[in-house]
N, CA, C and O atoms as a DFTB+ gen file, in Angstrom:
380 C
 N C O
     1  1      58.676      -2.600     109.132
     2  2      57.600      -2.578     108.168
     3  2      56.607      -1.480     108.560
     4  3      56.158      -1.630     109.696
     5  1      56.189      -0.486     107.937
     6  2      55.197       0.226     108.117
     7  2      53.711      -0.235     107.570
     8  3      53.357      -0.901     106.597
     9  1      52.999       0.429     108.647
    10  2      51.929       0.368     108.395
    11  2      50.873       1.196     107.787
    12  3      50.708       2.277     108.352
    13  1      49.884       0.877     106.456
    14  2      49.165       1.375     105.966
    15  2      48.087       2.205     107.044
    16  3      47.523       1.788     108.055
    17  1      48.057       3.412     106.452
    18  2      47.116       3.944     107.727
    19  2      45.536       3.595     107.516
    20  3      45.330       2.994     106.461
    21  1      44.494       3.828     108.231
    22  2      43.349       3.274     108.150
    23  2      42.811       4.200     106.922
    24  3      43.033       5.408     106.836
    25  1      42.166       3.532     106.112
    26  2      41.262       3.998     104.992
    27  2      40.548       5.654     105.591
    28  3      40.551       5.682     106.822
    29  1      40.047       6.788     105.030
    30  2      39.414       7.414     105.430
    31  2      37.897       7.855     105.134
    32  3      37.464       8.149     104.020
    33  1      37.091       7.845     106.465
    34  2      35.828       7.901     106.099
    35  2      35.538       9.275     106.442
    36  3      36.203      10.132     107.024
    37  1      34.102       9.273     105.814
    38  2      33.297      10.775     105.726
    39  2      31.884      10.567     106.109
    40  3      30.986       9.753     105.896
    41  1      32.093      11.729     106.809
    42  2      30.652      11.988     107.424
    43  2      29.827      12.691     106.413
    44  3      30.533      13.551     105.888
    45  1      28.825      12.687     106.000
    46  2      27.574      13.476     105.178
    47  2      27.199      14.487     105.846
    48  3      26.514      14.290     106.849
    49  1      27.540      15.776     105.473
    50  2      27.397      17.050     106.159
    51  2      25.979      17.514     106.577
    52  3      25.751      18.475     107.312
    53  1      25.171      16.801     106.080
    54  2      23.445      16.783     106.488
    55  2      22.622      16.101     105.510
    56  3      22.855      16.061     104.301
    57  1      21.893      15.703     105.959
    58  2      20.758      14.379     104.678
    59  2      20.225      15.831     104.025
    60  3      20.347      15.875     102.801
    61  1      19.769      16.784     104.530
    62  2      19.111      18.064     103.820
    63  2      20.054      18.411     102.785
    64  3      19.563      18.436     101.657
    65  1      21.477      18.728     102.891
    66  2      22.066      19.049     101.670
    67  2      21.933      18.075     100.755
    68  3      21.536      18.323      99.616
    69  1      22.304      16.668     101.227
    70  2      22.224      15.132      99.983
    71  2      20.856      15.968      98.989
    72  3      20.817      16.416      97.844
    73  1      19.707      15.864     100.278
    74  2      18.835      16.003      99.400
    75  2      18.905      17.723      98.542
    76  3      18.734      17.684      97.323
    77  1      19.041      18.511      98.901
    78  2      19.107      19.556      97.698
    79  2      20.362      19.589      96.764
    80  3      20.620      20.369      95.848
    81  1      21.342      18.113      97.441
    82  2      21.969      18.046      96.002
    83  2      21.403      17.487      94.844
    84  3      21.725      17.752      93.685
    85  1      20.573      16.726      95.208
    86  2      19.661      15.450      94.475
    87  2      18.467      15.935      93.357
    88  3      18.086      15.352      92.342
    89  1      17.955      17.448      94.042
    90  2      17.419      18.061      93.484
    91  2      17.834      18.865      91.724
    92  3      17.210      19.023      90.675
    93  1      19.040      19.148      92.162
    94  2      19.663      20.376      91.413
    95  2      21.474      19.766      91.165
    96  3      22.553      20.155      91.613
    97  1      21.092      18.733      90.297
    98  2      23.066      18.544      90.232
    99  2      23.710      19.233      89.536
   100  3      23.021      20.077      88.963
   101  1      25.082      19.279      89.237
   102  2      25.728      20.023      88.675
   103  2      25.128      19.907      87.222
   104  3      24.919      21.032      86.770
   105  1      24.735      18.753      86.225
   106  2      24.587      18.845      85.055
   107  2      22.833      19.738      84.755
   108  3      22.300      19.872      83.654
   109  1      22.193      20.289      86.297
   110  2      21.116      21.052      86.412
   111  2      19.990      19.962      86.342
   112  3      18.893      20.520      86.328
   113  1      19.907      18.832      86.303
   114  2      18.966      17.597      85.905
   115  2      18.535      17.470      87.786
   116  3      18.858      18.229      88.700
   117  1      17.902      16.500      87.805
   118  2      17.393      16.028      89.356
   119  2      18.005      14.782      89.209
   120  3      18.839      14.583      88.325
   121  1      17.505      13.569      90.344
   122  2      18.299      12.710      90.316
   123  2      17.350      11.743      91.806
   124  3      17.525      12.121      92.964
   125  1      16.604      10.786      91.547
   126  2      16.617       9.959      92.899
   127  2      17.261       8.909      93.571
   128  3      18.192       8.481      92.889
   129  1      17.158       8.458      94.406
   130  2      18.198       7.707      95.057
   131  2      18.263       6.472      94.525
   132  3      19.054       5.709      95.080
   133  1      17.597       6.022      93.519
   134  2      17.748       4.622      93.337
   135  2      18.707       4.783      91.905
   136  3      19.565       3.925      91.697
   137  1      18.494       6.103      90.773
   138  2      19.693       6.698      90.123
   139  2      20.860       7.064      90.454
   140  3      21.775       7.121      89.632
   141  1      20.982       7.333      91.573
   142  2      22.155       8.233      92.519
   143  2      22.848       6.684      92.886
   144  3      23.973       6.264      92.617
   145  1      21.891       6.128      93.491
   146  2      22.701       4.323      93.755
   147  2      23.192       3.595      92.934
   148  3      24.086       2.759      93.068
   149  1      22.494       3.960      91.864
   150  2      22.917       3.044      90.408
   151  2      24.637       3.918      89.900
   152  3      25.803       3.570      89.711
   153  1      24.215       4.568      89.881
   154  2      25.640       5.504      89.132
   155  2      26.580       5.725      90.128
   156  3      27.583       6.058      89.496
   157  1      26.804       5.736      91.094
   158  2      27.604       5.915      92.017
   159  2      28.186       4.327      92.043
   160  3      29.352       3.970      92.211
   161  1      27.565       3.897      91.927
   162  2      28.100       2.317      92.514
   163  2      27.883       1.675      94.185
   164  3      28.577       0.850      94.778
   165  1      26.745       2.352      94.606
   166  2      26.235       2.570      95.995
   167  2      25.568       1.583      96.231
   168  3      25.210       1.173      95.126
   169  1      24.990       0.638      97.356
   170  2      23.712       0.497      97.522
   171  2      22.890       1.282      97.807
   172  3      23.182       2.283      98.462
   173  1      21.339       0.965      97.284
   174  2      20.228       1.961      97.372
   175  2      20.162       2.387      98.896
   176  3      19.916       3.496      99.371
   177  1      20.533       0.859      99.700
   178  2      19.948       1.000     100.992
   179  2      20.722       2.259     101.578
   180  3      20.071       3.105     102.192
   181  1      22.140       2.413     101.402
   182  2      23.557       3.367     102.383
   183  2      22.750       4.809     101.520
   184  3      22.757       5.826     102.213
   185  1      22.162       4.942     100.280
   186  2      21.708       6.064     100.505
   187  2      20.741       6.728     100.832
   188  3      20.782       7.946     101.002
   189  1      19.550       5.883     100.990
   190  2      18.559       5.823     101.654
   191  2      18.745       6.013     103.027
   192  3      17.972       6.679     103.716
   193  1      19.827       5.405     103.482
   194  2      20.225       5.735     104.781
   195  2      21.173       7.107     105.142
   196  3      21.072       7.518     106.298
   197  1      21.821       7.627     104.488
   198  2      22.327       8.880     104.485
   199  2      20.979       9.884     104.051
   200  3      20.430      10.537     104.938
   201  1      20.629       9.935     103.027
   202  2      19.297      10.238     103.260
   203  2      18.099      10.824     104.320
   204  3      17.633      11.953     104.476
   205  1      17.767       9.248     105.106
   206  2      16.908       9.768     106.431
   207  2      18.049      10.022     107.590
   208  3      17.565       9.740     108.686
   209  1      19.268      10.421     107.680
   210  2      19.622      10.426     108.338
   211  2      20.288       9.161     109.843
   212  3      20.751       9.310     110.974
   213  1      19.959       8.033     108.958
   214  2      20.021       6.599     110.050
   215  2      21.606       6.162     109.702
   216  3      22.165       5.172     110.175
   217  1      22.197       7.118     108.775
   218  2      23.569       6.067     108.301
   219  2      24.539       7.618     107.830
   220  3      24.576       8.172     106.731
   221  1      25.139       7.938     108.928
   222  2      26.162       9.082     108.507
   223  2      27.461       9.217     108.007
   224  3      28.138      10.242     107.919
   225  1      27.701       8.210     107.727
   226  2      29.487       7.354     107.615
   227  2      29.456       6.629     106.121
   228  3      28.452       5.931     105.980
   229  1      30.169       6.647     105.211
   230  2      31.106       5.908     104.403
   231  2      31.943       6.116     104.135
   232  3      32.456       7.200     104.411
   233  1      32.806       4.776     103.142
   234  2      33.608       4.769     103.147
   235  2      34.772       6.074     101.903
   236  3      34.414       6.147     100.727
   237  1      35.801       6.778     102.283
   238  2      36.345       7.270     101.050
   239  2      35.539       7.556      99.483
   240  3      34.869       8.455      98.974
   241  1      36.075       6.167      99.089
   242  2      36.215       5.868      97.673
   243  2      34.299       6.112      97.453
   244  3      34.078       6.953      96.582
   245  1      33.093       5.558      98.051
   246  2      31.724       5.954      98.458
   247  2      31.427       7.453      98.486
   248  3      30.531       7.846      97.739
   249  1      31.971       8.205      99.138
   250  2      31.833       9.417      99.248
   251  2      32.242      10.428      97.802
   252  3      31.521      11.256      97.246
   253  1      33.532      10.049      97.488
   254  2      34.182      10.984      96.362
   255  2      33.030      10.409      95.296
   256  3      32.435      11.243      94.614
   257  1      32.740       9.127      95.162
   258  2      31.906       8.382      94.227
   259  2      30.732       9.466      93.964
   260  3      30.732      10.224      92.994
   261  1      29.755       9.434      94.939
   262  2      28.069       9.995      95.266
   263  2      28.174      11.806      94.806
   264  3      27.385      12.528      94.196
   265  1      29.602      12.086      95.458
   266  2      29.859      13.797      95.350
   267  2      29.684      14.148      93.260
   268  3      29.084      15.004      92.610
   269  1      30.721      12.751      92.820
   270  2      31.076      13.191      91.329
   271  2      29.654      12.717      90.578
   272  3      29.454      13.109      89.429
   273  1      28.959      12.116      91.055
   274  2      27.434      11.597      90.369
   275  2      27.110      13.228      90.596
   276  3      27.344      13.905      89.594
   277  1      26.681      13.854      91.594
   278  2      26.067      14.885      92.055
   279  2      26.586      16.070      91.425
   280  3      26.070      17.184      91.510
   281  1      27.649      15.773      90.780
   282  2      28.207      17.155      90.281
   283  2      29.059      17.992      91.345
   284  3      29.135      19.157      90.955
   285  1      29.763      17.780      92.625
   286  2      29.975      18.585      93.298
   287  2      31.270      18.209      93.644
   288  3      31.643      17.111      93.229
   289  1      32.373      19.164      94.603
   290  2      33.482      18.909      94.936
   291  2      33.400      17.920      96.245
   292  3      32.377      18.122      96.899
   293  1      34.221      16.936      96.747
   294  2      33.882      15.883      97.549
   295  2      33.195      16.855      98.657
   296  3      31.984      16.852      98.880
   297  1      33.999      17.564      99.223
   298  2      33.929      18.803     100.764
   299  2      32.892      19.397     100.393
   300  3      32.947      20.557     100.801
   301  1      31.693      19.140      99.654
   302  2      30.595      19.905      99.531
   303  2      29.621      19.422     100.393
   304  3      29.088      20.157     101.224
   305  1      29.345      18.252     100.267
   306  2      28.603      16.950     101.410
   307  2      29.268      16.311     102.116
   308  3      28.761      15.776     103.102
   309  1      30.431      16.191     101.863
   310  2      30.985      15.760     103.051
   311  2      32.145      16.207     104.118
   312  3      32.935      17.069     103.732
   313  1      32.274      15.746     105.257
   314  2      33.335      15.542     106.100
   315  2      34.360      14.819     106.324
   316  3      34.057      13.755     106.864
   317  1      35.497      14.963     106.123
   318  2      36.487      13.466     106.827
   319  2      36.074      13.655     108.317
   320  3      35.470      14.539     108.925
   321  1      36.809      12.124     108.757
   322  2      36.286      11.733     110.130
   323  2      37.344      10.862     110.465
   324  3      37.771      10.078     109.618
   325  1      37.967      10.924     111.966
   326  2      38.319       9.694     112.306
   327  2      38.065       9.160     112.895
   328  3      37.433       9.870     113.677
   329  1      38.039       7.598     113.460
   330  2      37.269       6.902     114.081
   331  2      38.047       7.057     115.679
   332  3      39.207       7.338     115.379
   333  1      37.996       7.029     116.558
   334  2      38.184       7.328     118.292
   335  2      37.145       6.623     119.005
   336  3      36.145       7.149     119.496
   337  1      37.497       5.195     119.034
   338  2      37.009       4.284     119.647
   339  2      35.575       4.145     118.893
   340  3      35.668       3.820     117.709
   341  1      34.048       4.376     119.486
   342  2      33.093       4.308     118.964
   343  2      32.442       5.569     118.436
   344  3      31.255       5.690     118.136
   345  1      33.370       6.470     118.368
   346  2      32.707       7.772     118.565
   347  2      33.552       8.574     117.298
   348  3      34.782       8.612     117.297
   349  1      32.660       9.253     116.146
   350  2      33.812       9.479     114.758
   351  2      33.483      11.352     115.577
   352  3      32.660      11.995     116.228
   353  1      34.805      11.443     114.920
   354  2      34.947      12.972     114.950
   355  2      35.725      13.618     114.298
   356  3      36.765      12.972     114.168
   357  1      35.797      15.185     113.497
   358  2      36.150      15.670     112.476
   359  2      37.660      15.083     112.817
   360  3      38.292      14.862     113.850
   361  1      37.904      14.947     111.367
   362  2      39.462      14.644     111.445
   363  2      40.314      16.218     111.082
   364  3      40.135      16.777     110.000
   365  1      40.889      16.577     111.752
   366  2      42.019      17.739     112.133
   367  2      43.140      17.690     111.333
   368  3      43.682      16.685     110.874
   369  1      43.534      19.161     111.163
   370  2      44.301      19.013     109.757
   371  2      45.575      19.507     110.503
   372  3      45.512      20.383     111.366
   373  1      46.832      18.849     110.095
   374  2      47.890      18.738     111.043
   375  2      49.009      19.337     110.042
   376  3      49.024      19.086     108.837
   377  1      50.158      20.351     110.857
   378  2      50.345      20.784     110.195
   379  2      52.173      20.755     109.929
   380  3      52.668      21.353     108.974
């Protein structure tokens, strides 16, 4: 039986980009986090926390979510990551 591999998460490439995505989305409108939470399907709190910087990690399906609210390609804000014990680090593209 094989096993499903672990879901993949993403790191937020800096709360400064979130925020000048937030500013200026693709449809040229602005956008605050409690809109950005609503339409994404987010809690306010995970972006509030990506945001100040206290919460650098979600999940996949979270990430592609927040990127397509924002207007942007996922790899614009974010990173994949894999998890290595307690410690996430870029995930490496294998070839």
């Amino acid at each position: 039986m094989r096993k499903n591999p672990p879901p993949t998460t993403y790191a937020v490439f800096s709360p400064e980009r979130l925020r000048m995505l937030m500013e200026r989305t693709g449809t040229g409108e602005s956008i605050n986090s409690r809109q950005l939470a609503k339409a994404a399907h987010v809690a306010h709190g995970t972006i509030g926390g990506l945001m100040a910087g206290t919460q650098r990690t979600v999940p996949e399906v979270k990430a592609r979510a927040i990127a397509d609210v924002l207007g942007v390609d996922t790899l614009v804000l974010w990173v994949p990551v894999e998890r290595s014990g307690r410690t996430y680090i870029p995930a490496q593209v294998t070839a």
